[in-house]
N, C-alpha and C positions, 0 to 999 in steps of 0.2 A: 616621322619615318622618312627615308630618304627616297623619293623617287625619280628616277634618271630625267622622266619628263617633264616631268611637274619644278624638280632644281630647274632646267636650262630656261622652262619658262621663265622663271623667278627672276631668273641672270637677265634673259634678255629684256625684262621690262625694266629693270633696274640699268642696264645699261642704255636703253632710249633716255631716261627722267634724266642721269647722269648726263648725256649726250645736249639735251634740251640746256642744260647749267653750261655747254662747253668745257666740260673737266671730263673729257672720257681718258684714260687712263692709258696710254700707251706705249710706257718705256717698263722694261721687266722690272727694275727699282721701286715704279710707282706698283706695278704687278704685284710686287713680294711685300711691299707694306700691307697688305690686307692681311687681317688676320688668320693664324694660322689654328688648326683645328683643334682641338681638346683631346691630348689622347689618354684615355679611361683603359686600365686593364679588370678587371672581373675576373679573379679567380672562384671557381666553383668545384662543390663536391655533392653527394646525394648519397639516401641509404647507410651512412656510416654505423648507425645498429649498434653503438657500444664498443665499438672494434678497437681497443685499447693498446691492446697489445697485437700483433701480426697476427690474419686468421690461419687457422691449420689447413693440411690438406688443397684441394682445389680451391679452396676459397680464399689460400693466400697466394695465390698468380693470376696475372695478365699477362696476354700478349709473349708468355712465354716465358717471366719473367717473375721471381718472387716479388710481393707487394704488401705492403700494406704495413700497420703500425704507428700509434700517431706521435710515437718518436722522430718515425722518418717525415710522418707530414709536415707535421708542425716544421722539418728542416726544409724540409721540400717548399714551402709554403713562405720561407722565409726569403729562400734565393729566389723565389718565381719574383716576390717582392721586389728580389733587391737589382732582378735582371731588368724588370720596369724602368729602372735610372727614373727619369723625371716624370715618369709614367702614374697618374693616380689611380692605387690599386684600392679595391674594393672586393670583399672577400664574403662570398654569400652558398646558400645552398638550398637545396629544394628536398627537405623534410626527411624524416626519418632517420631520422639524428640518432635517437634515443629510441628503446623497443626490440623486442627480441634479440636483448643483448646477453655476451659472458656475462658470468656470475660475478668478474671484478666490477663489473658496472651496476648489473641488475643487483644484485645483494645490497646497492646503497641507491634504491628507485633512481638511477642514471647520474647521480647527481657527479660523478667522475667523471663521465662524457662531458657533461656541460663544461663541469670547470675547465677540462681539458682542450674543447673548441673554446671556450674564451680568450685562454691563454696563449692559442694559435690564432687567434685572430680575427677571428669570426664575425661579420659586422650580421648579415640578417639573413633569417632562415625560413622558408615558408613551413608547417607545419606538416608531418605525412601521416596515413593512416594512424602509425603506430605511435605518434604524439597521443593518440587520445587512448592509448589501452590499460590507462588506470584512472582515464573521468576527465572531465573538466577541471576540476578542481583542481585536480593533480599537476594539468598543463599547465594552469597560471600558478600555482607553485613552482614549478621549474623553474619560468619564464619571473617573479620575481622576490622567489625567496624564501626563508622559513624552511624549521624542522618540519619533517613528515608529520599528520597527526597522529597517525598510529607506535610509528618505530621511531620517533624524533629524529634527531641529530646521532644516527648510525654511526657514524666513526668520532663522535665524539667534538665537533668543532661546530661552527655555524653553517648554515647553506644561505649563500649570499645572493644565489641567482645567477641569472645566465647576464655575462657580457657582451650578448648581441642580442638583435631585439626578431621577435617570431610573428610572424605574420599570416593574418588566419583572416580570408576576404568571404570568403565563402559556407566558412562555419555559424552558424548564426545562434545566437539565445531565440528558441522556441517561445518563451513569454514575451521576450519584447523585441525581437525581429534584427537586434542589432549585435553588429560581430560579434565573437567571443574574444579579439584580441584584435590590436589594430591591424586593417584591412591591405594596407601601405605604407610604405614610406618615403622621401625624396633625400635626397645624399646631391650635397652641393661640392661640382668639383671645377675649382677655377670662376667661378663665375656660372658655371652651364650648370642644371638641375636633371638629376636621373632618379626618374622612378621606378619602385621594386614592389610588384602586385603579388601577394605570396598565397599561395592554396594549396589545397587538397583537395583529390579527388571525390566526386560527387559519390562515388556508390561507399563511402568511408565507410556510411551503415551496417552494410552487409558485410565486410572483413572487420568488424573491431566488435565486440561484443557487444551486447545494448546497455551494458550500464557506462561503457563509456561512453557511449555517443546521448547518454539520458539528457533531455532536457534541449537537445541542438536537431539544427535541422541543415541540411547542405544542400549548396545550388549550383548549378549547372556552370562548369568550370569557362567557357566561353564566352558565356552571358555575364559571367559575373568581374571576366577579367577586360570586355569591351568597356561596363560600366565605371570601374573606377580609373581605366582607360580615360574616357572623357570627364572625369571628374579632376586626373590630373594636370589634362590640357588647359583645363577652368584654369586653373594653378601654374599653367603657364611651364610646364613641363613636354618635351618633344620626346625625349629618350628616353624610354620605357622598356620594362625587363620582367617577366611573369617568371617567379620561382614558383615551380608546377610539380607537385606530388604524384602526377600520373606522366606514362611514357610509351612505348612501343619498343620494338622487336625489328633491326632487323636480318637478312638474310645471315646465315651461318657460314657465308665466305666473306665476310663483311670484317675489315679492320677494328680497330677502337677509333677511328678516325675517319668509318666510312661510313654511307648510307645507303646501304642496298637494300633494293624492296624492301623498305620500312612502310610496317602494319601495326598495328593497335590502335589504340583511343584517341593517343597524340597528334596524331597524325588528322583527323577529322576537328579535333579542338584546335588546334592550329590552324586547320583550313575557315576558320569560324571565328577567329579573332580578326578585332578592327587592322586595318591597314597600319595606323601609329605605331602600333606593339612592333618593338626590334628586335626583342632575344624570347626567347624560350627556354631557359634551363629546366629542365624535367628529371621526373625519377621513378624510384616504384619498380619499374622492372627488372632493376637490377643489371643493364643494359649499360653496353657503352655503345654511342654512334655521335656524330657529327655532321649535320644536315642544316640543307637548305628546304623549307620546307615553306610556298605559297610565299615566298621574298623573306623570311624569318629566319634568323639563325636559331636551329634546335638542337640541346647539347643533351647530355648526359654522361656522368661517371660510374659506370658499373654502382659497386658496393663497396662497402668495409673499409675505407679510404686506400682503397687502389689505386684510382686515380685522381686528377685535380684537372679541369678542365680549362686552359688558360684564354680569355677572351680578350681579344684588344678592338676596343671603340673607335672609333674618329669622331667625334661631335660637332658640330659648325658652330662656333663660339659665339655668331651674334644670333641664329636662328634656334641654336638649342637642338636643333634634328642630327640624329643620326648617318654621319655618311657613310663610313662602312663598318661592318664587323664581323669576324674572322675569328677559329677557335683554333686550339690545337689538345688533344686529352693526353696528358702527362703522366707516363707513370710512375708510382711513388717506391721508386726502387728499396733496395736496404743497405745499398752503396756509400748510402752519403752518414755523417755525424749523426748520432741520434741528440736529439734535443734536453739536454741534461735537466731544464725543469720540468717537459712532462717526464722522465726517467724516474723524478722526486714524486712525481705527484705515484705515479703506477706502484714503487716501492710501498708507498706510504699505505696506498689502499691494502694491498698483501696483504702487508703489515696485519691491519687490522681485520682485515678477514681469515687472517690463522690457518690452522691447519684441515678448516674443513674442505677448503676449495681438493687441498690434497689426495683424501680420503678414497683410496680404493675401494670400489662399489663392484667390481666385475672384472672380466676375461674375454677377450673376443680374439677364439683364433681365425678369423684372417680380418680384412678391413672390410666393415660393411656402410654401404653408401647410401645416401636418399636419393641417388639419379633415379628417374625412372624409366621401365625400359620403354620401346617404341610398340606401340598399337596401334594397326592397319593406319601407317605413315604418321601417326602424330605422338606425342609425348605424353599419352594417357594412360599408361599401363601401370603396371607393380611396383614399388621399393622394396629394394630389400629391405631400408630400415625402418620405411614406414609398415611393412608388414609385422617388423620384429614389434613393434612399437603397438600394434593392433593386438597382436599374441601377448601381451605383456598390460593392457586393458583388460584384455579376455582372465588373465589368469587374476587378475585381482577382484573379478567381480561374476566368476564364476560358482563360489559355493554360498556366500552371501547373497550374491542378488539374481542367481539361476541363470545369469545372461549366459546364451547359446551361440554368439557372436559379438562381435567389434570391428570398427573401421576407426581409421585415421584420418585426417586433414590433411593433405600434402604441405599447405602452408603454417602448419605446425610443427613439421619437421623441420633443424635451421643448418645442421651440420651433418658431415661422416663422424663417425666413428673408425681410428685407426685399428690398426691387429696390434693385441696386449694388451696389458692392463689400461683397465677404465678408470676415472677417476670421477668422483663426484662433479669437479666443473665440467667436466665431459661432457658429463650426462647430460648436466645443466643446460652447455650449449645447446645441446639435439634438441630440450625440452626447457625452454626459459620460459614459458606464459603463467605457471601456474594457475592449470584449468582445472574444476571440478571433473572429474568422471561423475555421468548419469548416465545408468540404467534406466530404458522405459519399456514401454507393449510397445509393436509395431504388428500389424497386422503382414500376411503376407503378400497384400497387394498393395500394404504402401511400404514395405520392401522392394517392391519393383518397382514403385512410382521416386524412389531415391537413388536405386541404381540408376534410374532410368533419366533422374536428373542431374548425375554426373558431366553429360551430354548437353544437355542446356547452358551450365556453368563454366563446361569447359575444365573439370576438376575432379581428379579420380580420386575415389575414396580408399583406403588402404584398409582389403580385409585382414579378420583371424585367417588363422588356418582352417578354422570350423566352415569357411564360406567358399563356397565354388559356385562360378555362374559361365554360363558361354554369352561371348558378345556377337552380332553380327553386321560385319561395316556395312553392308547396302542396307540395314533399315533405317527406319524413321527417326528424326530428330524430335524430340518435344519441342515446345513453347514454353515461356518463362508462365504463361499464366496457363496453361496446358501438360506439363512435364509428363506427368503417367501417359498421356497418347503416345510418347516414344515407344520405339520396337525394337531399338540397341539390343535391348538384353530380350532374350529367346527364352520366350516363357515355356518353364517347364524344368528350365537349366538350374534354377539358384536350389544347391542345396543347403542344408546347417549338419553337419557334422555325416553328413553323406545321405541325408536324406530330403528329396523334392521337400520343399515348401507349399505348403498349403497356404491359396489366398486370402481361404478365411478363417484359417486359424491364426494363433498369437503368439510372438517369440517375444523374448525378453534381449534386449539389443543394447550393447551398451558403446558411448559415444563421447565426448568433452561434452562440455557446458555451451559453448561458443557453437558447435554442430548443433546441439541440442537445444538453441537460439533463434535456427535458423542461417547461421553462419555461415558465409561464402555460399551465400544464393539457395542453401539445402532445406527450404521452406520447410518439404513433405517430412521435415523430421518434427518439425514442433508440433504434428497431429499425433505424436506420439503419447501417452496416457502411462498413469504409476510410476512417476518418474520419482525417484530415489538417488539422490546426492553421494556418492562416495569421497573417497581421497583425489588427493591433488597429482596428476597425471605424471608428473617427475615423480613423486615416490613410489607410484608403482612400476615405472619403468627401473628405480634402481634395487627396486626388492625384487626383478624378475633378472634384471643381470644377476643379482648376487646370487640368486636361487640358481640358476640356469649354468651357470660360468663351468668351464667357455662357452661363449655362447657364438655360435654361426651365424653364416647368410641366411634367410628363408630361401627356399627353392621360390623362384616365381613361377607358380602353376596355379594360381589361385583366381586368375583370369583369363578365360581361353577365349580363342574365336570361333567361327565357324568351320575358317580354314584348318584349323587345329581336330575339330570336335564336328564332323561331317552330320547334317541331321540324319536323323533312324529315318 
């Protein structure tokens, strides 16, 4: 890595030894004969999720600006190329590639995303949560090939694999201690070596269900990116670059090219890596910023290939280190040519996925959205469509499995839903994981020890309309190994269907497979008891459109506070 003090030292001993020979170098001729730097561009993206076609809604703008489509990237991605001139570009991204994607993707387990970043360019990708949400197995399939076992060869032709290579440092085989995928790699450009340390973040456990993560164990993203840090140096590598599945937040007057009070994980992992490490490309939040973060450049491209984050290097051609590096996040307008072979590839998929994508499932008259509102200053409140989505659990496992309630995942929900006709891909988008719904017992004091761990998580759960509770901001936070000691939720408030809950009587509570895992930190749900498997969470949400239609906003009243709900 380049350090201002540690270079001039370098110079000045080198110019004494020179000095000693009497060849000190004095005329700007002799000056400009030394060599001149390496210049490396890195373009990157993050989070792309399947995003085939341009996302709808809020999810297809930045910056003010319609985006996204990997028609337009793949163009976008070709000029950023071609504006390099002599420039050697290298084209990488930091995970989540593939995972809670459209149905033009998900319907053929991603394998149109992949093709579709190879054929853009795509040299090497660290792997994100959502790489592993159909197993291990499924991820080194991507990465090199072979029909599906179960659904083969979906549209009918071979699956060749990904042409860029995925890099997994930190995932490890639990039996024998060593990667799941190679850990790194080094990319020779001109002569100079630049290494690419690729991960995901450590708590992957907790957001991906347990049977993808079976079998793996993940380690502490800092520790694991100083060690193959100096394992590159062995290898005689200076310019080092961590594509990072985790990221940060920051402030909300902050550009796509700013870094205002930037907070999250990132931010501490970065202050935690060796000095050597030069870039930081990160993801995961979905986040765009541009920071200098403890002498490191730290990027990110939002989502959905919105943006492309353009890095230009300077390498020192005989030392290998890094002199400077500089980004800019680009957005992927819809201005320019669209890329007439992904156009073939996105046709082609249609094609074969026919007229179900089409298929009218519902009616929503006006637009209902998964933002959620504000709770005593933060971002922990109701969705409208997560609640629709809770209501629409509730009605499918209310006369068979007696459930008296339901909650949603925030991070289950992926899209809005427009006013008008719904469509099965629609749907899809909102709901791509295909989770079991389970009904279990829930006592009603580890009903409040799960409200109560919303607050721990940092992740609001989306009730029925059967659920009303009061919060109140001045109590107590739980602990991750404490969460029921919280006093958020004002015992006394939580009713089911308008009547107080008793602590020690037993509701029948129903929830996804992934909640009902433990999923996203929600431990106090797997002391749950009589758990009963139903249908797959997209088809009850589209049997409850169709039943329902039109269907509306839910009123968000479903979570009050004190200030709302004064105590008796």
């Amino acid at each position: 890595m380049f350090i201002p003090g540690m270079r001039r030292a370098a110079v000045g001993l080198t110019a004494l030894a020179v000095a000693a020979l009497g060849a000190v170098a004095t005329s700007p001729e002799q000056a400009d004969a030394r060599p001149k730097p390496v210049d490396v561009t890195l373009l990157a993206l993050n989070d792309f999720h399947g995003n085939l076609e341009p996302p709808s809604g809020s999810s297809g703008t930045i910056a003010g600006q319609p985006a996204g489509g990997v028609e337009f990237l793949a163009t976008h991605l070709a000029e950023l190329r071609a504006a390099a001139k002599k420039k050697n570009t290298i084209t990488v991204a930091a995970g989540d590639l593939i995972g809670a994607s459209p149905l033009l993707s998900a319907a053929f387990h991603d394998e149109p995303t992949i093709e579709a970043l190879s054929m853009a360019g795509l040299d090497y990708a660290s792997v994100g949560n959502h790489e592993f949400d159909e197993g291990a197995a499924e991820l080194l399939r991507i990465q090199n090939g072979g029909c599906h076992p179960v659904d083969g060869c979906v549209d009918g032709t071979p699956y060749r694999g990904a042409g860029f290579q995925y890099l997994s440092a930190n995932a490890f085989k639990t039996a024998t201690g060593k990667p799941l995928m190679a850990p790194y790699a080094i990319h020779k450009v001109q002569g100079v070596k630049v290494g690419f340390i690729g991960m995901t973040l450590e708590g992957t456990p907790q957001i991906v269900s347990q049977q993808g993560v079976a079998g793996l164990s993940f380690a502490d993203e800092a520790d694991t990116a100083n060690r193959y840090a100096r394992e590159l140096r062995r290898k005689g590598v200076q310019a080092i670059v961590v594509l990072l599945h985790e990221g940060g937040t920051q402030a909300a007057t902050g550009g796509i090219n700013d870094c205002v009070g930037m907070t999250g994980p990132i931010v501490d992992i970065t202050n935690r890596m060796d000095p050597s490490i030069d870039v930081v490309v990160s993801g995961h939040t979905h986040q765009a910023y541009n920071c200098d973060i403890n002498g490191k450049l730290v990027t990110s491209a939002s989502s959905f290939g919105r943006l492309v984050t353009d890095i230009d290097l300077k390498i020192d051609r005989r030392s290998g280190d890094v002199l400077s590096a500089a980004a800019n996040n680009v957005v992927v307008t819809r201005d320019v040519a669209k890329d007439p072979r992904q156009t073939e590839l996105i046709n082609r998929y249609k094609t074969v996925l026919g007229p179900v994508a089409g298929r009218q499932v519902g009616v929503t008259s006006q637009a209902i959205t998964r933002s959620q509102e504000t709770l005593f200053g933060t971002s922990l409140g109701e969705s409208p469509l997560g609640n629709l989505i809770a209501d629409a659990q509730l009605a499918a496992t209310d006369n068979e499995q007696n459930a008296v309630a339901a909650f949603m995942n925030p991070g289950g929900v992926r899209a809005d839903l427009d006013a008008g006709p719904v469509t099965y891909e629609e749907a899809f988008t909102v709901q791509p994981f295909a989770n079991n719904l389970v009904t279990l017992d829930l006592t009603g004091a580890q009903l409040y020890c799960v409200l109560e761990q919303q607050f721990v998580t940092g992740r609001t759960l989306y009730p029925s309309a059967t659920v009303g509770y009061v919060v109140d901001p001045n109590g107590t936070t739980g602990t991750v190994a404490e969460p029921c000691a919280g006093t958020r939720v004002v015992r006394g408030s939580l009713t089911l269907g308008g009547t107080a809950v008793d602590t020690a009587a037993t509701y029948r509570v129903t929830v996804n497979n992934f909640l009902a895992g433990g999923g996203d930190g929600f431990s106090a749900l797997t002391g749950g008891t009589n758990l009963i498997t139903g249908q797959i969470d997209l088809d009850a949400f589209v049997d409850y459109l169709t039943a329902q239609s039109p269907v509306s906003a839910p009123t968000l009243d479903r979570i009050r506070t004190t200030a709302e709900v004064p105590a008796a």
